[in-house]
Biopython code that builds the backbone (N, CA, C, O; Angstrom):
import numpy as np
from Bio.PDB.StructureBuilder import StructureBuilder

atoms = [
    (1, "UNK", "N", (-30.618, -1.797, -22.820)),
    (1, "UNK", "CA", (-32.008, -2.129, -22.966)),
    (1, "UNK", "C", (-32.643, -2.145, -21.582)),
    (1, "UNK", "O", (-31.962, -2.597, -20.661)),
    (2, "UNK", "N", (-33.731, -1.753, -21.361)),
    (2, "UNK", "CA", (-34.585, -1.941, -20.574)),
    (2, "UNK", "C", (-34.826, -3.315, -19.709)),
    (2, "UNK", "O", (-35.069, -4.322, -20.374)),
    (3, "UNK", "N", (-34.790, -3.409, -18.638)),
    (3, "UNK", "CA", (-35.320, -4.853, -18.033)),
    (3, "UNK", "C", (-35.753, -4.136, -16.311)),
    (3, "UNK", "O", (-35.627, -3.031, -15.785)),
    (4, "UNK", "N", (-36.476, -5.907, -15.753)),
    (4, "UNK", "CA", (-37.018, -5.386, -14.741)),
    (4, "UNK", "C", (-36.239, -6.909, -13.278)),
    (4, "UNK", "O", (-36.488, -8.100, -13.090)),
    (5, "UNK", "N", (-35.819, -6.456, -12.988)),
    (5, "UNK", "CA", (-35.287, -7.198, -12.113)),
    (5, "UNK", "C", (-35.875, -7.523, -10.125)),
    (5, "UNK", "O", (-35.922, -6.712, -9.200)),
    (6, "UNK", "N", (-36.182, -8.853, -10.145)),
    (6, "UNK", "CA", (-37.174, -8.907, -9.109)),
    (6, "UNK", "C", (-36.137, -9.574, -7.896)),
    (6, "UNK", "O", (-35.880, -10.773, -8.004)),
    (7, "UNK", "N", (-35.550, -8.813, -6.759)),
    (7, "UNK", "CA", (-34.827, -9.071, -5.792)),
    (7, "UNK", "C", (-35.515, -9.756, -4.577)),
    (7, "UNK", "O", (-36.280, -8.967, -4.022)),
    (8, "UNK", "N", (-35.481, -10.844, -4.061)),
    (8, "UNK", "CA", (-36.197, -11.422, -2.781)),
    (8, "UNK", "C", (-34.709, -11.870, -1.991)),
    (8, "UNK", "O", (-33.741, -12.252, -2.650)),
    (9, "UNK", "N", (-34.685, -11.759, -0.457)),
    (9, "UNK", "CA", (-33.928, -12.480, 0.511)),
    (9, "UNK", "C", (-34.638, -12.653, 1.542)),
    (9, "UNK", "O", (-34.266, -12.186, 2.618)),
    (10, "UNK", "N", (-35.814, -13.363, 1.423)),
    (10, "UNK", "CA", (-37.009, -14.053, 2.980)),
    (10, "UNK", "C", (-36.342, -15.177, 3.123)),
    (10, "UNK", "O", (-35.432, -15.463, 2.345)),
    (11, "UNK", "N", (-36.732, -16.041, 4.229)),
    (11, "UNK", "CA", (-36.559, -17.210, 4.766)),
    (11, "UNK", "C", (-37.024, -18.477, 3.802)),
    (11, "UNK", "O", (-36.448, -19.561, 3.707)),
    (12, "UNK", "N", (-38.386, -17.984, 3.021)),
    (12, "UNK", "CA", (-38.833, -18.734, 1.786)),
    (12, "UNK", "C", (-37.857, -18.972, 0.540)),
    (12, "UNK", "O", (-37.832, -20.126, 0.112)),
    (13, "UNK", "N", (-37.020, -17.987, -0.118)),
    (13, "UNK", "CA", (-36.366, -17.382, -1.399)),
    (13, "UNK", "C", (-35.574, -16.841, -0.898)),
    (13, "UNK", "O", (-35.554, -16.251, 0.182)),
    (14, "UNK", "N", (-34.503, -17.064, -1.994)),
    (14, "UNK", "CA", (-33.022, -16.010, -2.076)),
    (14, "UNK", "C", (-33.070, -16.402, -3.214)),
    (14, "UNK", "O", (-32.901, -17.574, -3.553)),
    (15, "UNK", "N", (-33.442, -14.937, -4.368)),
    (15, "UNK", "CA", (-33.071, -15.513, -5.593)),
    (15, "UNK", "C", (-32.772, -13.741, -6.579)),
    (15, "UNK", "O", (-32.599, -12.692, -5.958)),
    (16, "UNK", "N", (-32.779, -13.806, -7.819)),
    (16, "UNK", "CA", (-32.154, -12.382, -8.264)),
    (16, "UNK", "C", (-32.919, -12.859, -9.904)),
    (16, "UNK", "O", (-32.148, -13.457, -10.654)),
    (17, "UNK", "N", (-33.890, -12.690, -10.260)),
    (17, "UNK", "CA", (-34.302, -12.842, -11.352)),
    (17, "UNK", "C", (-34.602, -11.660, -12.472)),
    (17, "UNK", "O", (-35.386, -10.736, -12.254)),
    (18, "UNK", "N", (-33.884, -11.821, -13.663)),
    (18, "UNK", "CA", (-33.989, -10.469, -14.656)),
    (18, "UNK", "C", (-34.907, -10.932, -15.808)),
    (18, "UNK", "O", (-35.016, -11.972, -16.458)),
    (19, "UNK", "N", (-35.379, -10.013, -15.795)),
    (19, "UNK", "CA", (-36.831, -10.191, -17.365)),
    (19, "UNK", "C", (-36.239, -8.953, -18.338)),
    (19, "UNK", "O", (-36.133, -7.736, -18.186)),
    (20, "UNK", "N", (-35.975, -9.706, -19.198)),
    (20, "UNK", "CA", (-35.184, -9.060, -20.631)),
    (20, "UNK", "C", (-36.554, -8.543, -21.897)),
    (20, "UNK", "O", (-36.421, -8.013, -23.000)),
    (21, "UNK", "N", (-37.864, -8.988, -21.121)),
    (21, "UNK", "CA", (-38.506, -9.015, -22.594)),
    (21, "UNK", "C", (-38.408, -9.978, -23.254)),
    (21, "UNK", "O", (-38.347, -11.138, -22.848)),
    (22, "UNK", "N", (-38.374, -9.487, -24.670)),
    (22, "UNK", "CA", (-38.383, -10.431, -25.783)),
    (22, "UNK", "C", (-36.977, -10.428, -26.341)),
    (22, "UNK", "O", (-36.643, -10.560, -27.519)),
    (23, "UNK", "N", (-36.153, -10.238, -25.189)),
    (23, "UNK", "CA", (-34.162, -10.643, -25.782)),
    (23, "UNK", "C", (-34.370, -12.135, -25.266)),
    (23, "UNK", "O", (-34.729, -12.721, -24.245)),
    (24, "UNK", "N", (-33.948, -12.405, -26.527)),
    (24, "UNK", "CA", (-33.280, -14.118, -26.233)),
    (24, "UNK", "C", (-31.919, -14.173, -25.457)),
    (24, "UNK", "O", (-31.071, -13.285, -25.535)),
    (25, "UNK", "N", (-31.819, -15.121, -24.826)),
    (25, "UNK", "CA", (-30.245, -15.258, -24.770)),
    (25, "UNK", "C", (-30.201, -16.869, -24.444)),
    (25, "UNK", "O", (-30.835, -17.510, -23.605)),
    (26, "UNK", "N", (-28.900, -17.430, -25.730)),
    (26, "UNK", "CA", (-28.342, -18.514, -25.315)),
    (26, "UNK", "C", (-27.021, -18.695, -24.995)),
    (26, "UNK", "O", (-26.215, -17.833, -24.645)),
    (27, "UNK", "N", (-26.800, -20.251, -25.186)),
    (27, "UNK", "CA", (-25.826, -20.598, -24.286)),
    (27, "UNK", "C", (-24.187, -19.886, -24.916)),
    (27, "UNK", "O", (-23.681, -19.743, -26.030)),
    (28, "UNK", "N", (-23.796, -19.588, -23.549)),
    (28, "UNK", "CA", (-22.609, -18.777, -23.783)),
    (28, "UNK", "C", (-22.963, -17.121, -23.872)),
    (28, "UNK", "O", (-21.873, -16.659, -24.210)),
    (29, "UNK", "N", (-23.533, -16.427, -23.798)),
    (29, "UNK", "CA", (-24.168, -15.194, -23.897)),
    (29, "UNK", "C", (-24.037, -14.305, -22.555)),
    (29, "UNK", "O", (-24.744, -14.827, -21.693)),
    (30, "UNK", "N", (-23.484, -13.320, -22.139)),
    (30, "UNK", "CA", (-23.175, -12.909, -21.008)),
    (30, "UNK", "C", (-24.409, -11.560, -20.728)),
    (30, "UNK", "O", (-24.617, -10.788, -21.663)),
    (31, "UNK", "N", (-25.164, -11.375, -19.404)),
    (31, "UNK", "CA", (-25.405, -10.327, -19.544)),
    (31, "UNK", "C", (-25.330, -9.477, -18.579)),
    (31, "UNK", "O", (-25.001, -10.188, -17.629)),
    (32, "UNK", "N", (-25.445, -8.113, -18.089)),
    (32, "UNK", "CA", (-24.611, -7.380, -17.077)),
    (32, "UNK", "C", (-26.113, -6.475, -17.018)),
    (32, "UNK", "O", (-26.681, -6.170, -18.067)),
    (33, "UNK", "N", (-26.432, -6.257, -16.243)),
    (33, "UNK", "CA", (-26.886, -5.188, -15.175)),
    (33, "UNK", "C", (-26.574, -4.105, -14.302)),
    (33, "UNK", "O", (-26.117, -4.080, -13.159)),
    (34, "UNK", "N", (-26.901, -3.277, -15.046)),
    (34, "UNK", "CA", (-26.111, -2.026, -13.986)),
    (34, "UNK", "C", (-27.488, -1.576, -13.273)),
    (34, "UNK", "O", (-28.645, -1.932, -13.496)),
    (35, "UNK", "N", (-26.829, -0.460, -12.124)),
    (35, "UNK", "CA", (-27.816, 0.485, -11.502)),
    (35, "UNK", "C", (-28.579, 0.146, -9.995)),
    (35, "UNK", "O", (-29.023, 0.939, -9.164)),
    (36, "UNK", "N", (-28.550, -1.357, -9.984)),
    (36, "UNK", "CA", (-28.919, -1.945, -8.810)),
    (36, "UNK", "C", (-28.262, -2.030, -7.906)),
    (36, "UNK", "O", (-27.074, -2.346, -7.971)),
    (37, "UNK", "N", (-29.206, -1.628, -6.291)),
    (37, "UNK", "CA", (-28.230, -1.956, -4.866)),
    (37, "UNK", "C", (-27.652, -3.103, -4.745)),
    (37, "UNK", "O", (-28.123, -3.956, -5.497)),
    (38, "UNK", "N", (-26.614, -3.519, -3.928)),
    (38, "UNK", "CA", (-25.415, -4.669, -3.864)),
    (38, "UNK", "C", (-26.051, -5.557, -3.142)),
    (38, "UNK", "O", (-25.884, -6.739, -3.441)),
    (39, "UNK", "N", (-26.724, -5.292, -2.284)),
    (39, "UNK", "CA", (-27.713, -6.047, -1.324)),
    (39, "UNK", "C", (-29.283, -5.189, -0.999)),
    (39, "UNK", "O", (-29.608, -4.011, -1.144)),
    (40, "UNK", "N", (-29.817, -6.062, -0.642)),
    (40, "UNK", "CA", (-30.965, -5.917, 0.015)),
    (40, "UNK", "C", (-31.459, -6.494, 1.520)),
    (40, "UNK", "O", (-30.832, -7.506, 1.834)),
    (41, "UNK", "N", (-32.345, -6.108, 2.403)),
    (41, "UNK", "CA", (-32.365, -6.661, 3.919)),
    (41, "UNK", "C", (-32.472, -7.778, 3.908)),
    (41, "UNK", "O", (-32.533, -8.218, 2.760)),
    (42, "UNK", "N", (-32.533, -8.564, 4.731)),
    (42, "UNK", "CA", (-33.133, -9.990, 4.871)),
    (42, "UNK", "C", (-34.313, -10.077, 5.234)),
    (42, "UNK", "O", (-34.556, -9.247, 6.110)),
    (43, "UNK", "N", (-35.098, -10.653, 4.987)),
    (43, "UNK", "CA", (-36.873, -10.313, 4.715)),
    (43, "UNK", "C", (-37.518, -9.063, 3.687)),
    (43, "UNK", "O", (-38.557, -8.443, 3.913)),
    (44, "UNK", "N", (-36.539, -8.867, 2.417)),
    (44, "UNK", "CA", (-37.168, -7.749, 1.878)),
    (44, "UNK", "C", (-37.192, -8.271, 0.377)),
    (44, "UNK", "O", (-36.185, -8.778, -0.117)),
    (45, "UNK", "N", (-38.428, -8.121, -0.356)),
    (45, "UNK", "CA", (-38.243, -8.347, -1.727)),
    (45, "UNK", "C", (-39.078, -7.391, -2.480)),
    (45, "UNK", "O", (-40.308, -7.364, -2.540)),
    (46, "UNK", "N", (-37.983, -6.395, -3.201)),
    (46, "UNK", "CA", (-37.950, -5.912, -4.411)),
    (46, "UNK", "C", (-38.079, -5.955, -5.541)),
    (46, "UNK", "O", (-37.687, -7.013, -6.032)),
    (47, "UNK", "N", (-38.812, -4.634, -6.794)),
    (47, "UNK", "CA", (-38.701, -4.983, -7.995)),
    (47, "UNK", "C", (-37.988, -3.374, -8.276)),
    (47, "UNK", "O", (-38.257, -2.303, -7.732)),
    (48, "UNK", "N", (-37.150, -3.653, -9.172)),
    (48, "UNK", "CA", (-36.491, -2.771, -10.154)),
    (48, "UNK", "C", (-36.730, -3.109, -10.997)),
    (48, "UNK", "O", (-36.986, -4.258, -11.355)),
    (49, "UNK", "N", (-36.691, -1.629, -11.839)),
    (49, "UNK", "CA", (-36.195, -1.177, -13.230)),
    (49, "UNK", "C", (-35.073, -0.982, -13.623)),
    (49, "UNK", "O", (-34.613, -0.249, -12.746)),
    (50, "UNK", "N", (-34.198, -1.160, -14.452)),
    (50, "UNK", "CA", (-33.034, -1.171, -14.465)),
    (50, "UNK", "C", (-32.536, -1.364, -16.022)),
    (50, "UNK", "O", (-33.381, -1.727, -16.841)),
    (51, "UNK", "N", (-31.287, -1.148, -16.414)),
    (51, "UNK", "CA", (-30.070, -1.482, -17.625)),
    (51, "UNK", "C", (-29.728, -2.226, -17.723)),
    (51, "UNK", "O", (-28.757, -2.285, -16.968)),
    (52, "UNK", "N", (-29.892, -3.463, -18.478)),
    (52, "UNK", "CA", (-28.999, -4.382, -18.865)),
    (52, "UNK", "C", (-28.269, -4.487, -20.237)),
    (52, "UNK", "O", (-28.734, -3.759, -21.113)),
    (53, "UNK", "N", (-27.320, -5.183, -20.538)),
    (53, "UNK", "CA", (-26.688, -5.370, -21.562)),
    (53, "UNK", "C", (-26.389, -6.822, -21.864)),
    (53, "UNK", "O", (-25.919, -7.576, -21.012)),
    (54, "UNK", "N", (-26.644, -7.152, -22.970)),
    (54, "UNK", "CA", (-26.339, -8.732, -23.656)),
    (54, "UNK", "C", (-25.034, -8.516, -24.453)),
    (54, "UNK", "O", (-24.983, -7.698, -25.372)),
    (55, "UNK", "N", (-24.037, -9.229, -24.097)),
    (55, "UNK", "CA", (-22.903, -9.518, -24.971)),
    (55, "UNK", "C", (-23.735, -11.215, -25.402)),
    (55, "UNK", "O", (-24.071, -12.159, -24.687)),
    (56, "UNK", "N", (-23.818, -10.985, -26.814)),
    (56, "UNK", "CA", (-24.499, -12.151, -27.819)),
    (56, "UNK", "C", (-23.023, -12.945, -27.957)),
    (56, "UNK", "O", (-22.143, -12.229, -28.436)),
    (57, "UNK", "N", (-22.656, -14.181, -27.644)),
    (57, "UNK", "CA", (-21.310, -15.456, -28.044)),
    (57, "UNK", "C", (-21.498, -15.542, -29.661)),
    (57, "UNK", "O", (-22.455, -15.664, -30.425)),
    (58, "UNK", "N", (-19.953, -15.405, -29.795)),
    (58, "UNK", "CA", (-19.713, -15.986, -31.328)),
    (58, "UNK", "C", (-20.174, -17.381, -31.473)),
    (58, "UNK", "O", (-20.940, -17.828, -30.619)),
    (59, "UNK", "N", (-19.761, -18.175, -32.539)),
    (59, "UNK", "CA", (-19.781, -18.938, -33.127)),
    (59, "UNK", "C", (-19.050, -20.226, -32.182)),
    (59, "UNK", "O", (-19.502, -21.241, -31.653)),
    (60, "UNK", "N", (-18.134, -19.810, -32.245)),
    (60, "UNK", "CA", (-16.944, -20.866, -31.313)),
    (60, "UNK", "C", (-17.333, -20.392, -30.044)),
    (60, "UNK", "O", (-17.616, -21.439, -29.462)),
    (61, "UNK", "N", (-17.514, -19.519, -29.295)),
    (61, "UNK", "CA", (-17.746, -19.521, -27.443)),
    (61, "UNK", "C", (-19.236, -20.701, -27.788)),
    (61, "UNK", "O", (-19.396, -21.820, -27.301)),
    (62, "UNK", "N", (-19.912, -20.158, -28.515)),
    (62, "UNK", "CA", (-21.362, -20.571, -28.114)),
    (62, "UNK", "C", (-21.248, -22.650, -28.479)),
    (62, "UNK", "O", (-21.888, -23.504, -27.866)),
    (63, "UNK", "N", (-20.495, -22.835, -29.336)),
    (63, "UNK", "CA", (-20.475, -24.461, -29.820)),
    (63, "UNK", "C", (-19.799, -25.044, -28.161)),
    (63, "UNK", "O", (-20.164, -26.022, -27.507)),
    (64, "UNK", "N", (-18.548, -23.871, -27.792)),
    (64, "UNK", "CA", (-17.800, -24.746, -26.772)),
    (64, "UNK", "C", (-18.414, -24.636, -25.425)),
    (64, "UNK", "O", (-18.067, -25.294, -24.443)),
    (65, "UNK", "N", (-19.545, -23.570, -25.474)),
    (65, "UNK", "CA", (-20.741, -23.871, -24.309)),
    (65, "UNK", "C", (-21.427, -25.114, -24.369)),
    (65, "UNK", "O", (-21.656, -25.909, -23.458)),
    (66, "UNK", "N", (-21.730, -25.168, -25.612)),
    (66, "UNK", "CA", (-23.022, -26.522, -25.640)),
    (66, "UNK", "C", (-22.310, -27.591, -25.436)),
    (66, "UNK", "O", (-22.793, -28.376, -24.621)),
    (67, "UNK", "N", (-21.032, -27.957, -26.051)),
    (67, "UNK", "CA", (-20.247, -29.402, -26.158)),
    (67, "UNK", "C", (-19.864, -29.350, -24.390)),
    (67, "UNK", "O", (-20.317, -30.236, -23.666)),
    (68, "UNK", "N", (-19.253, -28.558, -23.982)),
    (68, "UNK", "CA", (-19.030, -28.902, -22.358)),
    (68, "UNK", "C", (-20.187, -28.901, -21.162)),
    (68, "UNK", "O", (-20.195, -29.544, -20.112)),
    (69, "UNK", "N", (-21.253, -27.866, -21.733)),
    (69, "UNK", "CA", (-22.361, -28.674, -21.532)),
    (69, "UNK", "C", (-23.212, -29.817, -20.811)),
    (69, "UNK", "O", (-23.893, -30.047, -19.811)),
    (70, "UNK", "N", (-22.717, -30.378, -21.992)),
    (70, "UNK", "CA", (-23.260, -31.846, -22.118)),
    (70, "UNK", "C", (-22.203, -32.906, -21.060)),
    (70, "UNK", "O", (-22.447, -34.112, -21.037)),
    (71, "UNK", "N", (-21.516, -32.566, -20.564)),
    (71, "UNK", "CA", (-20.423, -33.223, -19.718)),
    (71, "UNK", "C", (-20.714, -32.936, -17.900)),
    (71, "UNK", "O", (-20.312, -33.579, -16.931)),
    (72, "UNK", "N", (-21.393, -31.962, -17.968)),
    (72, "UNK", "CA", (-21.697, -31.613, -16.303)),
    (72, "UNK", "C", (-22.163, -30.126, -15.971)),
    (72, "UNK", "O", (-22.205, -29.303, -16.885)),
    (73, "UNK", "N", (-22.340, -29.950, -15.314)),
    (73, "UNK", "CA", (-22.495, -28.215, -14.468)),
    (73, "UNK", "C", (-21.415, -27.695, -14.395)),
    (73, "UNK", "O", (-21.428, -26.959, -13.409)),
    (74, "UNK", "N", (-20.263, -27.657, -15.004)),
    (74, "UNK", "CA", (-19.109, -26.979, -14.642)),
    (74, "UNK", "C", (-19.277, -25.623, -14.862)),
    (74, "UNK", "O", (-19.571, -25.354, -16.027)),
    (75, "UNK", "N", (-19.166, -24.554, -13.996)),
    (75, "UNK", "CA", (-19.448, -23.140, -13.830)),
    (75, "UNK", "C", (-21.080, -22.895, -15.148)),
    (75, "UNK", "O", (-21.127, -22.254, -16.198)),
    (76, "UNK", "N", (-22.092, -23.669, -14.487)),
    (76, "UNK", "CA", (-23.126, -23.308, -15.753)),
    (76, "UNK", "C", (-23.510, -21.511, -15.897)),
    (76, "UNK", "O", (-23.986, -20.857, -16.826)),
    (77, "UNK", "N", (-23.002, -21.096, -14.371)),
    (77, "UNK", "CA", (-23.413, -19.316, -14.734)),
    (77, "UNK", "C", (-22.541, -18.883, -13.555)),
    (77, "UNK", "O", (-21.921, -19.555, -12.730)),
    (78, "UNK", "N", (-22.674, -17.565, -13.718)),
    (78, "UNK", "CA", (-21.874, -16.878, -12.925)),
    (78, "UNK", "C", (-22.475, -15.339, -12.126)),
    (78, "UNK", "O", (-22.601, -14.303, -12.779)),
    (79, "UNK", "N", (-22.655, -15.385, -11.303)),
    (79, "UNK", "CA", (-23.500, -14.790, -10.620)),
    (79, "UNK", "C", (-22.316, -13.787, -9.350)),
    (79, "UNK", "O", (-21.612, -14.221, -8.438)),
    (80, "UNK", "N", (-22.557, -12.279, -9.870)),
    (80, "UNK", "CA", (-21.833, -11.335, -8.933)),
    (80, "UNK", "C", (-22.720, -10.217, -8.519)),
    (80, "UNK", "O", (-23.505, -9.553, -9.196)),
    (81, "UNK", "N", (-22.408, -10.152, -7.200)),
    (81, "UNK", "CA", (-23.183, -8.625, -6.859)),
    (81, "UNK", "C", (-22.032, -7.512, -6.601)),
    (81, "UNK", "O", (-21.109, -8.042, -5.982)),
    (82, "UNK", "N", (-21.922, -6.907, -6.721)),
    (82, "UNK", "CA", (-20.715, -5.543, -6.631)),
    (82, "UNK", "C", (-21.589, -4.129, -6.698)),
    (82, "UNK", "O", (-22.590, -3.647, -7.229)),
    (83, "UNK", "N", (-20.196, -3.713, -5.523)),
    (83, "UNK", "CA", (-20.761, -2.218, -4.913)),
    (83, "UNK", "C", (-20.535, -1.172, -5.555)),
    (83, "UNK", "O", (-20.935, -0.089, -5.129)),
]
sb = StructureBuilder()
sb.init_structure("model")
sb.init_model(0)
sb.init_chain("A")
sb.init_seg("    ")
for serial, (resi, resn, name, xyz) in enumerate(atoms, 1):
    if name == "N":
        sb.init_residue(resn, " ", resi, " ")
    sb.init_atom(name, np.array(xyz, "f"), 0.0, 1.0, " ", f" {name:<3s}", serial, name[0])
structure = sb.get_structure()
């Protein structure tokens, strides 16, 4: 599916934000991005177009997201850039 992904690394922001549209995604739900550079300069912020993909959680990933959850931040997301 289509998405647009907005890259900043200034002195203000360091952040990597993806706009899916109107895809939901909850807890436990993985989603992957292809096509984008591994980095960007420092002082440079970007917007792409780009591929993403939603793997949607069953039944059981998505209950044992919410119940651990509720216990702390333990790995709440997971965030990779690769070349």
């Amino acid at each position: 599916m289509p998405c647009t992904v907005d890259l900043e690394a200034t002195h203000e922001h360091f952040h990597a934000h993806v706009d899916l549209g109107d895809v939901q995604v909850g807890p436990g739900d993985a989603v992957t991005v292809r096509g984008l550079p591994s980095r960007i300069a420092i002082g440079e912020k970007r917007v792409f177009t780009s591929q993403a993909e939603v793997a949607h959680a069953g039944v059981v990933r998505r209950a044992w997201t919410k119940l651990t959850g509720r216990f702390g931040f333990q790995d709440l997301y997971d965030v990779g850039f690769e070349g």
